[in-house]
C-alpha positions as CSV (number, residue, x, y, z in Angstrom):
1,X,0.0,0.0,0.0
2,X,1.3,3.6,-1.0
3,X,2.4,5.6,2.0
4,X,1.3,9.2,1.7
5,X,3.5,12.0,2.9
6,X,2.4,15.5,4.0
7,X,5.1,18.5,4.5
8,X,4.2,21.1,7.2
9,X,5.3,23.9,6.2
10,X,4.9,27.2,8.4
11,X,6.5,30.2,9.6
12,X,8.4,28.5,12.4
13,X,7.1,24.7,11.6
14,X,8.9,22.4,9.3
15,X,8.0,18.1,10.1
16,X,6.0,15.5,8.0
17,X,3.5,13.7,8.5
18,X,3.2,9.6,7.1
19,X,0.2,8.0,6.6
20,X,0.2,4.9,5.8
21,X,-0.6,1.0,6.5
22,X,3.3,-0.2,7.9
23,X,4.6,3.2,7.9
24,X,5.4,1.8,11.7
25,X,8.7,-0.3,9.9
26,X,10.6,3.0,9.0
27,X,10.8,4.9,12.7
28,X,14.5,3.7,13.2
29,X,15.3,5.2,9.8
30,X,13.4,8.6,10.4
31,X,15.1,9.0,14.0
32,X,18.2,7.9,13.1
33,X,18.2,11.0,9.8
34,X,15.9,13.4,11.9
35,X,17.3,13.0,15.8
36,X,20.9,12.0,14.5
37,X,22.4,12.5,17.9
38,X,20.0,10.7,20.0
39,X,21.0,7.8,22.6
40,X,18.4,7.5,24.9
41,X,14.6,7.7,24.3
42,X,11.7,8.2,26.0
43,X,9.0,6.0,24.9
44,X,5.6,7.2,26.1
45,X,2.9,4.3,25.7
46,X,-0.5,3.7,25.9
47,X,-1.1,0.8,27.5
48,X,-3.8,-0.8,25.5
49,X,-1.7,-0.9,22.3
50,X,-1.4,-4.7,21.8
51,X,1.8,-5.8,22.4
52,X,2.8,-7.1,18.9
53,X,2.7,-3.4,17.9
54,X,4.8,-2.7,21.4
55,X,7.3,-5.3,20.1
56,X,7.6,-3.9,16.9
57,X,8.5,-0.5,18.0
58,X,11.0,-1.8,20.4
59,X,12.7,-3.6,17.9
60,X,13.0,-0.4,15.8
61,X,15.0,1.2,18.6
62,X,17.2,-2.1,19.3
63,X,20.5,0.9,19.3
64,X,19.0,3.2,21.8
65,X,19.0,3.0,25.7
66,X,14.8,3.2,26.1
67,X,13.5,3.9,28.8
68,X,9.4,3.0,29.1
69,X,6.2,4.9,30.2
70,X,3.3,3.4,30.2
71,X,0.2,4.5,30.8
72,X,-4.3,3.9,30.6
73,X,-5.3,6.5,29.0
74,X,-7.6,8.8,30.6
75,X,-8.3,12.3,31.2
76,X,-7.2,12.7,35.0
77,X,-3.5,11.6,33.4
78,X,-3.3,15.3,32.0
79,X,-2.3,16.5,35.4
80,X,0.9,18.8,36.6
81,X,1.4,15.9,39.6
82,X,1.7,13.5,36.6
83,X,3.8,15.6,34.2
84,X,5.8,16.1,37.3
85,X,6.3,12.6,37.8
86,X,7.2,11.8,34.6
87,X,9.6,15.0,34.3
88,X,11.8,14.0,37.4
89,X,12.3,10.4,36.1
90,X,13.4,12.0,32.8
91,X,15.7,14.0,34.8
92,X,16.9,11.4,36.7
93,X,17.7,8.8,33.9
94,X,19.9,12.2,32.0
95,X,17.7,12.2,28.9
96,X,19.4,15.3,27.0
97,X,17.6,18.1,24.4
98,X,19.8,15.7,22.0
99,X,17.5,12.9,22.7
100,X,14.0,11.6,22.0
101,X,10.7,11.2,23.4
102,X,8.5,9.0,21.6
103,X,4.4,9.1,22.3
104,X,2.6,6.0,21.4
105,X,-1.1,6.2,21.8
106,X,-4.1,8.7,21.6
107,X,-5.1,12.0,21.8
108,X,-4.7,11.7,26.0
109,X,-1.1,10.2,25.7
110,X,-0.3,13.0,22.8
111,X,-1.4,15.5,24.6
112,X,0.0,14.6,27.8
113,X,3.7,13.4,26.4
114,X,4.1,16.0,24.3
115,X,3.4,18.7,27.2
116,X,6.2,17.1,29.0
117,X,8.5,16.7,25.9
118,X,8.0,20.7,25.4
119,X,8.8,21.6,28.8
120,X,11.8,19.1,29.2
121,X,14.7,21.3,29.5
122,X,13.0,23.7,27.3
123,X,12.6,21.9,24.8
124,X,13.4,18.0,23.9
125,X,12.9,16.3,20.1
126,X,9.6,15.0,19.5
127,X,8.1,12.2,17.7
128,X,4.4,11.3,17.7
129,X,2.7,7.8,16.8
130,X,-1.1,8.3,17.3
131,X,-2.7,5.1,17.2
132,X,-6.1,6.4,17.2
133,X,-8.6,7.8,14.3
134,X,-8.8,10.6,16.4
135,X,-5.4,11.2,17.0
136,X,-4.2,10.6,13.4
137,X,-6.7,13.7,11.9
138,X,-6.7,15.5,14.8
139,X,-4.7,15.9,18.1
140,X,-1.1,14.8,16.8
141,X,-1.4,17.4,14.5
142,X,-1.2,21.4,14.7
143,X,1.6,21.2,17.8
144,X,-1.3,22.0,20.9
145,X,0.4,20.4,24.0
146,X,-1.9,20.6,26.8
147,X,-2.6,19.0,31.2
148,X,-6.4,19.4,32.4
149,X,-6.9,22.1,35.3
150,X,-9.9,21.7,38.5
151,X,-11.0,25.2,36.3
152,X,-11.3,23.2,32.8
153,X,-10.0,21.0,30.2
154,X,-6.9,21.8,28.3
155,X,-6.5,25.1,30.1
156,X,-2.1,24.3,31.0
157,X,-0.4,24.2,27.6
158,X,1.8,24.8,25.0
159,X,2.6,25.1,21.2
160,X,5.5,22.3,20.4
161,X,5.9,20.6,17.1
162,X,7.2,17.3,16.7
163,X,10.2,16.4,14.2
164,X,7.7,13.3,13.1
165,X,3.9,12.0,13.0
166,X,4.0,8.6,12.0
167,X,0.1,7.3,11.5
168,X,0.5,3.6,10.8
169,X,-3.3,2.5,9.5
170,X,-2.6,-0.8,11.2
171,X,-3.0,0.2,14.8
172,X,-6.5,1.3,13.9
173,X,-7.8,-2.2,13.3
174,X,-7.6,-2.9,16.9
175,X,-10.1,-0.4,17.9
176,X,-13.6,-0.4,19.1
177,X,-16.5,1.4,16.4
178,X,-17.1,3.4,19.5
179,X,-13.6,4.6,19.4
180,X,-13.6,5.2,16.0
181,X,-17.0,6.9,15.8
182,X,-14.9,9.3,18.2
183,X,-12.2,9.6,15.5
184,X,-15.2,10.1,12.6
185,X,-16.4,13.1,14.8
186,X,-13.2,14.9,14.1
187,X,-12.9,14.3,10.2
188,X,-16.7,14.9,10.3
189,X,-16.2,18.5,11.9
190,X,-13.4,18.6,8.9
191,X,-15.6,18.4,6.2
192,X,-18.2,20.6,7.7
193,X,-16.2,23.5,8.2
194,X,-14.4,23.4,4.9
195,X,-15.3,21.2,2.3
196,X,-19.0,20.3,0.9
197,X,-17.4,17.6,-0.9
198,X,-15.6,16.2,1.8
199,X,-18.8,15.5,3.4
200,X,-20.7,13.8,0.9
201,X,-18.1,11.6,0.6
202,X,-17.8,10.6,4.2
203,X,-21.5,10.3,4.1
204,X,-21.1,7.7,1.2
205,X,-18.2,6.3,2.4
206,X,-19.0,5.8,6.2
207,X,-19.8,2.3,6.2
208,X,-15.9,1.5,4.6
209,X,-15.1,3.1,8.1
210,X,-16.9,1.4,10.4
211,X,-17.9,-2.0,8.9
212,X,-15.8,-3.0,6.3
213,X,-12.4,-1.2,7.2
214,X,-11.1,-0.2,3.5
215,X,-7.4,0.5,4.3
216,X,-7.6,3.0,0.8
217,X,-10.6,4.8,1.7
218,X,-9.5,5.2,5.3
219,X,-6.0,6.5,3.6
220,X,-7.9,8.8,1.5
221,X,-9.9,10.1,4.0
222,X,-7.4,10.8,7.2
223,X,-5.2,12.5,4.2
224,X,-7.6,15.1,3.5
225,X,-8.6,15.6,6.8
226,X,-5.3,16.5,7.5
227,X,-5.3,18.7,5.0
228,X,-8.1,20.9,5.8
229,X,-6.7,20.9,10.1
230,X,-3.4,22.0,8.0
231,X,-5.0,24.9,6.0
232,X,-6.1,26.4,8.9
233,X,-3.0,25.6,11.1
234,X,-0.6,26.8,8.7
235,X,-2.3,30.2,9.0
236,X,-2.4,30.7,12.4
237,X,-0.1,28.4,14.4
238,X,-0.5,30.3,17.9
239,X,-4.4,30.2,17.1
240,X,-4.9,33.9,17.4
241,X,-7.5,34.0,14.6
242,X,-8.5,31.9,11.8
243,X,-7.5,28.6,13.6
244,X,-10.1,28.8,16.5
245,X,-12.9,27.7,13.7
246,X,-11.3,24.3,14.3
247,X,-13.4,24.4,17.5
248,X,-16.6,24.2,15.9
249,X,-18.5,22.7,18.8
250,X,-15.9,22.0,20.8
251,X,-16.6,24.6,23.5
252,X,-19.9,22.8,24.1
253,X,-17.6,19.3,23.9
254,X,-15.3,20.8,26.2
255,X,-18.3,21.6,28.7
256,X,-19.9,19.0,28.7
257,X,-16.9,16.7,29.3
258,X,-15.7,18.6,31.8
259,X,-19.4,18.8,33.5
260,X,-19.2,15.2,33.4
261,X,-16.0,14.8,35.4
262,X,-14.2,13.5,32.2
263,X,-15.6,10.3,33.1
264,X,-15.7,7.2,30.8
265,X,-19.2,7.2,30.3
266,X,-18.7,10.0,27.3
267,X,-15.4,10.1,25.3
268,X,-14.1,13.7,23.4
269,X,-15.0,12.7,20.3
270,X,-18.7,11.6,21.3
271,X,-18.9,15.1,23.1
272,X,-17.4,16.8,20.0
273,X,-20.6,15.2,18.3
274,X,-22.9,16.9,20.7
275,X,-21.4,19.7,20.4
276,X,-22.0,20.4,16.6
277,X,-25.3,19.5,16.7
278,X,-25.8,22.1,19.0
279,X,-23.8,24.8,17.2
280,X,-25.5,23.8,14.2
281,X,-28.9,23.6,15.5
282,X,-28.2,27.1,17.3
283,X,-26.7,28.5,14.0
284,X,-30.7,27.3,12.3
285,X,-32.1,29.2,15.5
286,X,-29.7,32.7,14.6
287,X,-30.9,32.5,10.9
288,X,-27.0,31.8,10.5
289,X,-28.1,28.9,8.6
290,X,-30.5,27.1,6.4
291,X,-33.2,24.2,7.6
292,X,-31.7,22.5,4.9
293,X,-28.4,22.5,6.3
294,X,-29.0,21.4,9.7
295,X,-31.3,18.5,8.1
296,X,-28.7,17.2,5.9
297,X,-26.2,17.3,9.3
298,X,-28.9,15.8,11.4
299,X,-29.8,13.2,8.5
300,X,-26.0,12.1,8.8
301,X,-26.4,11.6,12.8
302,X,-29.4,9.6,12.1
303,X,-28.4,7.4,10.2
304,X,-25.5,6.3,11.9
305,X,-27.4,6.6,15.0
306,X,-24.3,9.0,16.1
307,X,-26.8,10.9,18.8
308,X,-28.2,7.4,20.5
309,X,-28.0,8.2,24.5
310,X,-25.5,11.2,24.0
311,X,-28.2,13.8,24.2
312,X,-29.0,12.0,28.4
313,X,-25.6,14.2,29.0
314,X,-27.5,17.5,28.2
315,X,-30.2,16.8,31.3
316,X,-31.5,20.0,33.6
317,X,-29.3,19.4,36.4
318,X,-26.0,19.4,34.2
319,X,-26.4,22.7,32.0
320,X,-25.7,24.8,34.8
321,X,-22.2,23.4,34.9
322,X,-21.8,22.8,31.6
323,X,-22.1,26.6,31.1
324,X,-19.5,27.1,34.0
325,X,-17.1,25.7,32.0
326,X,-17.9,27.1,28.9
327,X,-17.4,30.4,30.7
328,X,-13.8,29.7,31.5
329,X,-13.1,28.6,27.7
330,X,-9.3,29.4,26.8
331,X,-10.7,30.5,23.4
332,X,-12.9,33.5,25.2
333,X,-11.3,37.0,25.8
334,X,-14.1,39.0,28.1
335,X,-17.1,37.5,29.9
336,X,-18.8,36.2,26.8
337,X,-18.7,32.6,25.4
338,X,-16.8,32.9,22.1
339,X,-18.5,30.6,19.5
340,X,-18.0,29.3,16.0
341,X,-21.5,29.2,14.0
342,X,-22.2,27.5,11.0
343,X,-23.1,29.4,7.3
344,X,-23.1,26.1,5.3
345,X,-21.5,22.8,5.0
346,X,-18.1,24.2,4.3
347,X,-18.5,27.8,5.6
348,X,-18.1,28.8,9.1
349,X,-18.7,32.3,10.8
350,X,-15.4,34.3,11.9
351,X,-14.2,33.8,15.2
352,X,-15.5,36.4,17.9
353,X,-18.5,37.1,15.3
354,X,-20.7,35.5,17.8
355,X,-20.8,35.6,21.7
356,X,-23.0,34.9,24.2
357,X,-23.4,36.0,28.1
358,X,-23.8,33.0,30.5
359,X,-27.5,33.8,31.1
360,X,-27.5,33.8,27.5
361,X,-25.9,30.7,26.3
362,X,-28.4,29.0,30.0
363,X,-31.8,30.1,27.6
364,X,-30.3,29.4,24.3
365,X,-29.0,25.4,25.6
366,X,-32.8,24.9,26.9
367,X,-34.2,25.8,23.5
368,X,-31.8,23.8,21.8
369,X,-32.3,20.7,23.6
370,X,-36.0,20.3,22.7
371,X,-35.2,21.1,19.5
């Protein structure tokens, strides 16, 4: 199968990103030409990668002293007392800037390595391996490190960009549909925002996702997914503009994750579901867009029964809380919750076109809801 290469290319960004099914059997020859002086790597794993892929990337760093992380990923990981942790047995087993950490896993471990890889001596060489849908179009991408705070999600962070991002298709075939539904939500969001086209695809080509697991398709599609995060990144690394329309939906996500305790019983990408329904649905309600829009969108969930049991998160005595959080959203710059609103499939509003006051946003989720 044809391994597909894109080049980031930015102001102060220059890595690649490989997609591809196998990709996983050239990492010794990409750190040995991009980290030439490495000797000792960090290898930050998921721990519910099977361990044949564990043994394969062992094997590809046979000449390096490794030292090995793992950890379950989930959300209370993203911590300073963790990153702490992890930082003093860095320090304590000399890992130089020269050297390498490696992250294995999803968006959690991504997140959570990288943060520690950025703030390791200022500063240490970066590779990424997401092993999730979602990790492969979304969080490995763009260079957002980030550790959860009591206040909200993601709210202790930085911008770092890895020297790699390795996405080998393969890992993917061990995952639940329910993690890759939370994958889909991502690419979905993609298309929405950017590309009309996109989306009819995915909505023709869905089933080659979940069902039959097309290794072409799935190429085809986390390629141009990629493409359209890039387009945006590219523009605005430090997302001080154009970039924050990547969050279509995800200060609703972020709220109701975070009103939820980030437990298990609602993943990102299932939230980040939610929450474009809702922008969407409150974009019909603003005369921001058509009917016709929000019923193709909705037609979409339907069908792939994408908003079974997520809407019992949205109950009476959680809004309150979710709009707490919402309220403390990195992306707002006064009082009001900054959103993203939706024109048409491909076509977003600008960011800070449309904000809401708490009391606001309280009516507007109520009338949303019964929608």
């Amino acid at each position: 199968m044809k391994i597909n290469k894109i080049y980031v290319k930015s102001k102060n960004t220059r890595y690649t990103i490989i997609i591809g099914k196998g990709s996983l059997g050239i990492l010794k020859k990409q750190l040995n030409k991009l980290c030439p002086r490495t000797k000792k790597v960090g290898l930050i794993l998921d721990k519910n990668i099977p361990n044949n892929f564990k043994i394969k990337i062992k094997k590809q760093l046979k000449k390096y002293n490794v030292y090995v992380y793992e950890f379950l990923p989930n959300e209370r990981l993203k911590s300073f007392k963790k990153a702490n942790s992890l930082l003093e047995s860095l320090i304590k087993n000399n890992l130089s800037r020269n050297d390498t950490i490696i992250t294995v896993g999803g968006g959690i471990i991504g997140d959570f390595g990288s943060f520690v890889a950025s703030i390791y001596k200022r500063g240490i060489n970066l590779i990424s391996i997401p092993s999730t849908l979602l990790a492969q179009v979304d969080s490995s991408i763009g260079g957002k490190t980030a550790v959860n705070s009591v206040g909200g999600k993601n709210l202790i962070g930085t911008f770092y960009q890895p020297k790699l991002v390795l996405s080998d298709l393969t890992l993917l075939k061990s995952l639940s549909k329910r993690n890759l539904v939370c994958g889909f939500a991502e690419i979905l969001k993609h298309s929405i925002i950017k590309d009309g086209k996109f989306f009819k695809k995915l909505d023709k080509d869905k089933n080659k996702i979940f069902e039959n697991f097309n290794f072409n398709v799935l190429a085809e599609i986390i390629f141009r997914s990629c493409k359209i995060k890039l387009s945006f990144v590219n523009k605005d690394e430090k997302e001080q503009n154009e970039r924050m329309i990547l969050n279509f939906g995800h200060t609703f996500a972020h709220g109701i994750e975070a009103a939820n305790k980030y437990s298990g019983k609602i993943n990102h990408g299932e939230a980040v579901l939610i929450g474009m329904i809702l922008a969407t649905r409150l974009s019909f309600i603003k005369k921001v867009c058509s009917k016709q829009t929000l019923d193709k969108i909705e037609k979409l969930y339907l069908n792939q029964k994408l908003l079974k049991k997520f809407l019992n998160f949205l109950n009476k005595n959680n809004l309150n809380k979710i709009v707490n959080f919402m309220e403390v959203d990195k992306k707002n710059y006064d009082k009001k919750i900054n959103l993203i609103l939706l024109k048409r499939i491909g076509k977003t509003t600008k960011p800070g076109q449309y904000r809401f006051s708490p009391k606001e946003m309280k009516n507007v989720l109520k009338k949303i809801i019964r929608f």
